[in-house]
N, C-alpha and C positions, 0 to 999 in steps of 0.2 A: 657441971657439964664440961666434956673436953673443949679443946679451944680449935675452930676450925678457922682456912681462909679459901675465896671463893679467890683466885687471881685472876680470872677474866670471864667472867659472866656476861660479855654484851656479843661473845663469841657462840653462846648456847641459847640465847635468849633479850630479844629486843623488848621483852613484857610479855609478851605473849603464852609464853612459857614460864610458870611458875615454879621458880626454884624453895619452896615453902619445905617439901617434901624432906630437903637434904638440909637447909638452916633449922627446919625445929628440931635436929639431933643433936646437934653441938651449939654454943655459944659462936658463930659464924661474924667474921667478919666479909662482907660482899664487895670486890672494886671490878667496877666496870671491865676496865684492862689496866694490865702490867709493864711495864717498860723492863728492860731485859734486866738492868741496872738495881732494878728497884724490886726483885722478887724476892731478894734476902732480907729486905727491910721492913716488906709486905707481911712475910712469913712470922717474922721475928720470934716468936716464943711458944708458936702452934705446934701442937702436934698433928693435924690432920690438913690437910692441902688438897684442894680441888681443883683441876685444871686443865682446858683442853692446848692450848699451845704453848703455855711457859716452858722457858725452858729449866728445869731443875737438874743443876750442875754440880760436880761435887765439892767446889767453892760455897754455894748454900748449903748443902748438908751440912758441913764445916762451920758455918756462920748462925746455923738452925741446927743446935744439938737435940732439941724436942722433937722435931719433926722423927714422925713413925708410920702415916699414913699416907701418900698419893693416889688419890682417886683417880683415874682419867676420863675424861668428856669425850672419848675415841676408843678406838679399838687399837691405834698407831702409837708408839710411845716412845717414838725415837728420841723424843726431846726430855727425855729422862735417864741419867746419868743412872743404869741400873748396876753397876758392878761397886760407883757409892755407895746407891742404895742398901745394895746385899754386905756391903763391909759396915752400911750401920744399923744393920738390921731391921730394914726398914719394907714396909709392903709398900709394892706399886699395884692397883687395880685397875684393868683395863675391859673396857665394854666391847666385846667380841659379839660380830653379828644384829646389834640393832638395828644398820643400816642397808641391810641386803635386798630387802623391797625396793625400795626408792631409790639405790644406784642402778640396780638393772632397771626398772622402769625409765632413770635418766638416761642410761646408756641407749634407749632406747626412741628417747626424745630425741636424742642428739640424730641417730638414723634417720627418723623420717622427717627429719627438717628438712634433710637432705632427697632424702626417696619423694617424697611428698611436693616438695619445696610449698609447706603451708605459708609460710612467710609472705615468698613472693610472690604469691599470687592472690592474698589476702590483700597486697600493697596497691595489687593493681586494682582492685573492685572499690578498695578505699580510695582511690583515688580517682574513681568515677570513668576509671577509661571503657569498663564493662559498659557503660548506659550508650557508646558510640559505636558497639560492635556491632556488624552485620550476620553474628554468629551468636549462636547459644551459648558454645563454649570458648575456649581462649587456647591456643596452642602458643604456651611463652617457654618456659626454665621446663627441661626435660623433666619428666617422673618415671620413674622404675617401681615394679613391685619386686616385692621379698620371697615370694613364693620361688622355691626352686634355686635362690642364691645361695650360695656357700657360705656362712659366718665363722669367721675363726678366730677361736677363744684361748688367749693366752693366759693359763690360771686356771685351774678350777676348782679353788672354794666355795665357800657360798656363792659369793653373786659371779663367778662364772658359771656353776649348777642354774641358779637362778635366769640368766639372760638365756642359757642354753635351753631352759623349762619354754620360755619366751619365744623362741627361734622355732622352736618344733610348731609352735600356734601358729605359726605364720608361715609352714609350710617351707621350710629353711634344712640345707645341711648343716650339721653340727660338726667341726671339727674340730680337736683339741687340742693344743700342745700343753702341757704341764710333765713336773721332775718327778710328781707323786700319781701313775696311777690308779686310778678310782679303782674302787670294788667294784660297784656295778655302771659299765658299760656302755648299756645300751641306748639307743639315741645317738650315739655318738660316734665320729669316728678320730682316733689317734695317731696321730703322727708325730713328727720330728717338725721343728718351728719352720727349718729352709721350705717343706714340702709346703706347710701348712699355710706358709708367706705367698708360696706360687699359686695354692690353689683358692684361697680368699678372694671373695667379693667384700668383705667387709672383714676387717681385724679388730679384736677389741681386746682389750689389758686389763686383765683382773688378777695384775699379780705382784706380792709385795716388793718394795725399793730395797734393796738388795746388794751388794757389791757385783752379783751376777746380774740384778736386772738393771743395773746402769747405763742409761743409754742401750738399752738393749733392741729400741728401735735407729735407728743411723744410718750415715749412706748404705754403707753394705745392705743391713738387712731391709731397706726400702726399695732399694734396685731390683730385688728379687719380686717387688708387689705388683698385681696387674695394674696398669697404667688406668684401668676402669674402678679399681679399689680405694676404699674409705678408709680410714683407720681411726678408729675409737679410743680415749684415753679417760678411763673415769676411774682409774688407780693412781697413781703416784706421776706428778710431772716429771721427776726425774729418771724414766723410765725410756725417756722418748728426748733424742739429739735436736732438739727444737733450730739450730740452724742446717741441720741435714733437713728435716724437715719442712723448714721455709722451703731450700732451693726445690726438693722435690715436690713441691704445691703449685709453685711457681714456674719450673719449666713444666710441669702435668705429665710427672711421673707417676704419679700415684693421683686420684680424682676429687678429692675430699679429706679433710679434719674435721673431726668434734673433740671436746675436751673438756673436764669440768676439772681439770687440773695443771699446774703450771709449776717448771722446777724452782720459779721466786714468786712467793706469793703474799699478799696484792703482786698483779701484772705490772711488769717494772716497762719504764716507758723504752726501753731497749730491749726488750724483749722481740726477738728474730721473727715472732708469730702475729705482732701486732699487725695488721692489714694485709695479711697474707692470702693467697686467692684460695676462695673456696674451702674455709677457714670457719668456722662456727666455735664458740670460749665461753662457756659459763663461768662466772667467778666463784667455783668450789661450793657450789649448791646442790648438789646429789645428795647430799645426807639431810639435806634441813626442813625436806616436809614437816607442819606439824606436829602431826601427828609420831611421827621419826624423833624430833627431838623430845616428844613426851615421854616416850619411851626411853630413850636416851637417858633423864633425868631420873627415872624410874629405876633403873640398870643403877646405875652411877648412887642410888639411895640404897640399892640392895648390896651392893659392894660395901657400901660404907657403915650399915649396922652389920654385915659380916662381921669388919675389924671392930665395932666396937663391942659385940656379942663373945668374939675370940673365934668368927665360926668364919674365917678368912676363905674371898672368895676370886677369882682369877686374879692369882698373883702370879706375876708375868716375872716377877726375881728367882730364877732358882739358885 
């Protein structure tokens, strides 16, 4: 059997998820995680590699002559040196679309935390202030419905199609900004980002990190957002000026953040966004339903008898 290595399996899988599927093909070695230091030593003699955030540089190709496979735990593959890869003729396999369910459904959590405010008003009944009302109900943290609000969607691949499927249920305009547009249309309406900034009630980013989409949220284009506007980050942290960001949360320029993405990740304790008003931060959980990562595992099993069949399947090297 060829010789495989797993270099950070506690990133796909706390037990919960059995990675059985991808070790009974190769002789696997499994480590929890990887230190940046330590992937070329991890690696050593493998020819196949499994991995959702190491970074594979072209200092380990260099030090890993065997190495001929990268699997990826992602659809994202930044952290792979592909123009090594393609000078050593090497496939990188990346899982495109596994997670399109579960980010628009997160992106969507993140909205009615806010629209809703479940949170705080779950805090209050927990805390027995309900048993002293002289009311049935409680007038505390405002609530809005989505019926009739404008949502505007930056991106539309999958899960911006997907959140936009989502938006129409609940009775929402759809409005677009993307560089590619659709074939079909309808449901939606298209503009140019400056317009789509002014006319949003809610902004959401479903689009790759990019040299274009750098900071592609910032003072500028936050000034332009209704002072009543949300804005959603469930693509790439570094898409959004996290200290433009703080000040316009903070003087209440813009009404709200969600996020389930950050441009240093774990959230560094300097991080501009830590306590910031009106501020809501999952730590990069949109992808990791379940049921999401079984599939995940699945994908990432079918890529990998691809390369060993010779029937190579989304190689991201051209």
């Amino acid at each position: 059997m060829k010789k495989a290595v797993i270099l950070d399996a506690s990133t796909v899988t706390d037990g919960d998820v059995s990675l059985e599927p991808l070790t009974s093909l190769c002789s696997t070695e499994v480590y929890p995680l990887t230190k940046e230091d330590e992937v070329a030593q991890k690696i050593g003699d493998a020819e196949i590699v499994l991995t959702n955030k190491c970074r594979i540089t072209k200092e380990v190709f260099e030090r890993c002559p065997n190495l001929k496979f990268i699997g990826i735990f992602a659809t994202g593959y930044n952290n792979i040196d592909i123009a090594a890869a393609k000078e050593r003729g090497a496939v990188v396999s990346n899982v495109p679309g596994y997670s399109t369910d579960s980010v628009a459904q997160h992106t969507f959590a993140l909205i009615l935390h806010y629209y809703s405010s479940v949170a705080k008003y779950s805090d209050y009944t927990s805390s027995g202030e309900w048993c002293y009302s002289k009311l049935f109900t409680h007038f505390g943290p405002p609530l809005f419905e989505l019926s009739g609000k404008t949502i505007g969607i930056i991106g539309y691949g999958s899960i911006g199609k997907a959140v936009a499927n989502i938006a129409r249920a609940f009775n929402m305009k759809v409005a677009v900004y993307t560089r590619t547009p659709p074939k079909d249309a309808s449901g939606i309406e298209l503009m140019g980002l400056e317009e789509l900034l002014r006319r949003s009630d809610i902004v959401t980013l479903h689009c790759p990190l990019t040299p274009e989409t750098e900071k592609l949220i910032n003072a500028r284009t936050l000034s332009l957002m209704k002072p009543s506007a949300m804005l959603i980050n469930t693509s790439r942290g570094g898409t959004v000026d996290e200290q433009a960001l703080r000040e316009a949360l903070d003087s209440e320029k813009i009404a709200a953040f969600g996020a389930d993405v950050l441009t240093v990740e774990p959230m560094s304790k300097s991080c501009p966004l830590l306590g910031a008003k009106n501020c809501f931060i999952t730590p990069h959980i949109a992808w990791a339903p379940l049921e999401t990562r079984i599939r995940l595992v699945e994908l990432v099993r079918e890529n990998l008898e691809g390369y060993l069949s010779g029937n190579i399947k989304n190689n991201v090297v051209k």
